[in-house]
NUVOTOR-808075 format. One line per 10 residues: number of its first residue (from 0); their letters; for each residue z, y, x of C-alpha. Coordinates in steps of 0.25 Angstrom, whole numbers. Each point is the difference from the previous one (the first is absolute). Example, Ala and Ser with C-alpha at 12.3 -4.5 7.8 and 13.67 -1.06 7.14 Angstrom:
0) AS) 31,-18,49 | -2,14,6;
//
This chain:
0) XXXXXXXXXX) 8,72,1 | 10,-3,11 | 11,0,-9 | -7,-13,-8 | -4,-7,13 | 14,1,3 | 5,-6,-13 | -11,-10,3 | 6,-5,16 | 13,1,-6;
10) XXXXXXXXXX) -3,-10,-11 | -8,-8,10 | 11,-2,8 | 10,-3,-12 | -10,-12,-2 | -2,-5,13 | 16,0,-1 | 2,-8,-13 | -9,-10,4 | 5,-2,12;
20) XXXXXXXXXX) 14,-2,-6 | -6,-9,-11 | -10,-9,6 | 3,1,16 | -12,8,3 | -6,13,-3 | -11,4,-10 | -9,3,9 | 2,-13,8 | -3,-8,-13;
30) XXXXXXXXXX) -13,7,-5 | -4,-2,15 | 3,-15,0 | -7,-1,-15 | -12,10,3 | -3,-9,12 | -3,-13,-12 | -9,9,-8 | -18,1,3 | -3,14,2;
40) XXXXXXXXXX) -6,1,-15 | 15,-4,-5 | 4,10,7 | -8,11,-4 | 1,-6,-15 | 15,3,2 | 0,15,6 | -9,5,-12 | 8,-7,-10 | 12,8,6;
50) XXXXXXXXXX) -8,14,1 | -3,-3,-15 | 12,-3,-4 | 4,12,4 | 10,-5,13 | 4,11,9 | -3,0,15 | 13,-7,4 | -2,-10,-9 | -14,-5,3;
60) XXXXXXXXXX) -3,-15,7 | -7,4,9 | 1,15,9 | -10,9,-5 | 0,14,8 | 5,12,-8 | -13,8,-1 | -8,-13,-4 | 13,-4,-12 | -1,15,-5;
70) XXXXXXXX) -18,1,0 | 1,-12,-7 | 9,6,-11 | -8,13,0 | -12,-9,-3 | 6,-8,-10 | 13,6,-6 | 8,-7,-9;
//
């Protein structure tokens, strides 16, 4: 479990660093900027298409906390 969050951070930061690079701010700054356009209902709309989809926690648009991402693929595995 460590060992995969790790990978996780580690390929979070990769991301944050290629976008940076490529569009002259982060990932995380530009979901920020665009989550701020969306209702609430968009929003949610848009995580569970994620979770369906199968996206892993670092991937998600919005944070989701690491018990609620891995209960919610007990519940509904793949």
């Amino acid at each position: 479990m460590e060992a995969l969050q790790m990978a996780e951070v580690k390929e979070f930061e990769e991301r944050e660093e290629r976008y940076l690079q490529l569009y002259g701010e982060t990932w995380s700054e530009m979901t920020k900027r665009r989550s701020q356009q969306l209702t609430p209902e968009q929003k949610r709309a848009r995580q569970l298409a994620a979770l369906q989809e199968g996206a892993e926690i670092s991937e998600l648009p919005y944070d989701m906390e690491p018990d609620e991402y891995y209960d919610y693929h007990a519940d509904y595995p793949g």
